[in-house]
C-alpha positions as CSV (number, residue, x, y, z in Angstrom):
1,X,0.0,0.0,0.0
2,X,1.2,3.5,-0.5
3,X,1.0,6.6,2.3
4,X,-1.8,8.9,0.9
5,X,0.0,12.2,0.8
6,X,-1.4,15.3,2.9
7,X,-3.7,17.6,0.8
8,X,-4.1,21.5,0.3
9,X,-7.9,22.0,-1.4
10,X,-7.1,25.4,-2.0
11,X,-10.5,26.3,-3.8
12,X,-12.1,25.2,-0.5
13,X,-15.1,27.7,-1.1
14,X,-18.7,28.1,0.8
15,X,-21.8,29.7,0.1
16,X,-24.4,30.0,2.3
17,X,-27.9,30.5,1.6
18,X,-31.2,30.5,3.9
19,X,-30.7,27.8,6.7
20,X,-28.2,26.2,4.2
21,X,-24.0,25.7,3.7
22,X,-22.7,24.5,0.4
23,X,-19.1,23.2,0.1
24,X,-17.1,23.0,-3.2
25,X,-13.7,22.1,-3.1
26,X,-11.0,21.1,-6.4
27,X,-10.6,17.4,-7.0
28,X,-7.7,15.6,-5.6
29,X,-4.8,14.9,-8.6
30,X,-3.4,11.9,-6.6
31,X,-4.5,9.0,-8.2
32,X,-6.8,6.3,-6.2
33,X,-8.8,8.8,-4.5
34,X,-12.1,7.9,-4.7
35,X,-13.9,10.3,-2.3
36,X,-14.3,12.7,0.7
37,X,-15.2,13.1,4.2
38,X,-16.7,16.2,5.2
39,X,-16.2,17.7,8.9
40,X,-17.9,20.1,10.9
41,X,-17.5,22.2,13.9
42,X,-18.6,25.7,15.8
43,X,-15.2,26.4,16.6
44,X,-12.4,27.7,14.1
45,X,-10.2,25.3,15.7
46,X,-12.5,22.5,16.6
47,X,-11.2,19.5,14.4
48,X,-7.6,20.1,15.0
49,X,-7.3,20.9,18.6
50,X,-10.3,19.2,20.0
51,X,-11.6,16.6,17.3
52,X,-13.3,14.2,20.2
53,X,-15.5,16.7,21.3
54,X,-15.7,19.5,18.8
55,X,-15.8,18.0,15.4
56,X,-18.7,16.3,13.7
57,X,-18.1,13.9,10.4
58,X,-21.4,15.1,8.2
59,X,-21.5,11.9,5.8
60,X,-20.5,8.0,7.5
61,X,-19.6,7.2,3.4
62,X,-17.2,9.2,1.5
63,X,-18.7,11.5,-0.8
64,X,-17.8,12.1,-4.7
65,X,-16.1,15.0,-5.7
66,X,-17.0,18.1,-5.6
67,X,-20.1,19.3,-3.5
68,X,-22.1,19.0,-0.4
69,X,-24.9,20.8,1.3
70,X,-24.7,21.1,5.1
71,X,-28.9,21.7,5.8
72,X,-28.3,21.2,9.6
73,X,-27.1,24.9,10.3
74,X,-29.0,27.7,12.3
75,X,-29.4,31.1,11.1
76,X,-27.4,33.8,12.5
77,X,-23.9,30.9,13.4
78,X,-21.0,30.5,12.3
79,X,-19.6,27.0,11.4
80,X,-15.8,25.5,9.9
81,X,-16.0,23.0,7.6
82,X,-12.6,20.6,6.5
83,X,-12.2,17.7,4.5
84,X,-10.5,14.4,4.2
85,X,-9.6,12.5,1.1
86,X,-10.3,9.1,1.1
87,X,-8.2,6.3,-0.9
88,X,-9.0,2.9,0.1
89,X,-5.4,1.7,-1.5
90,X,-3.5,4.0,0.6
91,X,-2.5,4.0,3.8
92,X,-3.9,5.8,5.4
93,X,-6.6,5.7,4.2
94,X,-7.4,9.1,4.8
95,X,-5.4,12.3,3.8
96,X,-4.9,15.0,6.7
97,X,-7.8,17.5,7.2
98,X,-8.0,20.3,4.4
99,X,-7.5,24.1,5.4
100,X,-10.6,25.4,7.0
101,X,-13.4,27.2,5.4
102,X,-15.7,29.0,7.4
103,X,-19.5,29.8,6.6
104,X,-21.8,32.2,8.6
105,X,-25.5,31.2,7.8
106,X,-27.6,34.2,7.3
């Protein structure tokens, strides 16, 4: 098996819209990726300092690239969203969390 390298998803982007978040992020170019994980939290920190107890994983099966809707948001917060690219060939299987994007629902 081979080490999944660490990824940057630079175009890590959100829009938020009524009681919505949408996340868009760029595909992964390393080859045998074959989805994502998406993580949640109400602190700007919350999945690298405190994952246990501050960071929710939104989907329990990877998601295909490139979009997800977070409906589970409350108007008027702010949330951080980060990734994880999954590669069942690699290991680990899962690539180090993204950069954080952060969404304030309106």
């Amino acid at each position: 098996m081979r080490r999944l390298a660490c990824f940057l998803f630079l175009a890590l982007t959100l829009f938020a819209q009524g009681h919505t978040v949408t996340l868009t992020w760029t595909a992964s170019t390393t080859t045998g990726v074959t989805g994502y994980y998406v993580f949640r939290s109400r602190y700007p920190t919350g999945c690298t300092s405190n994952p246990q107890v501050d960071c929710i994983q939104l989907n329990s099966i990877v998601v295909a690239c490139c979009d997800v809707t977070d409906p589970s948001v409350i108007a008027g917060d702010t949330y951080y969203y980060w990734l994880t690219a999954y590669c069942s060939a690699c290991s680990p299987d899962q690539s180090d969390l993204s950069n954080e994007a952060e969404a304030i629902v309106p």
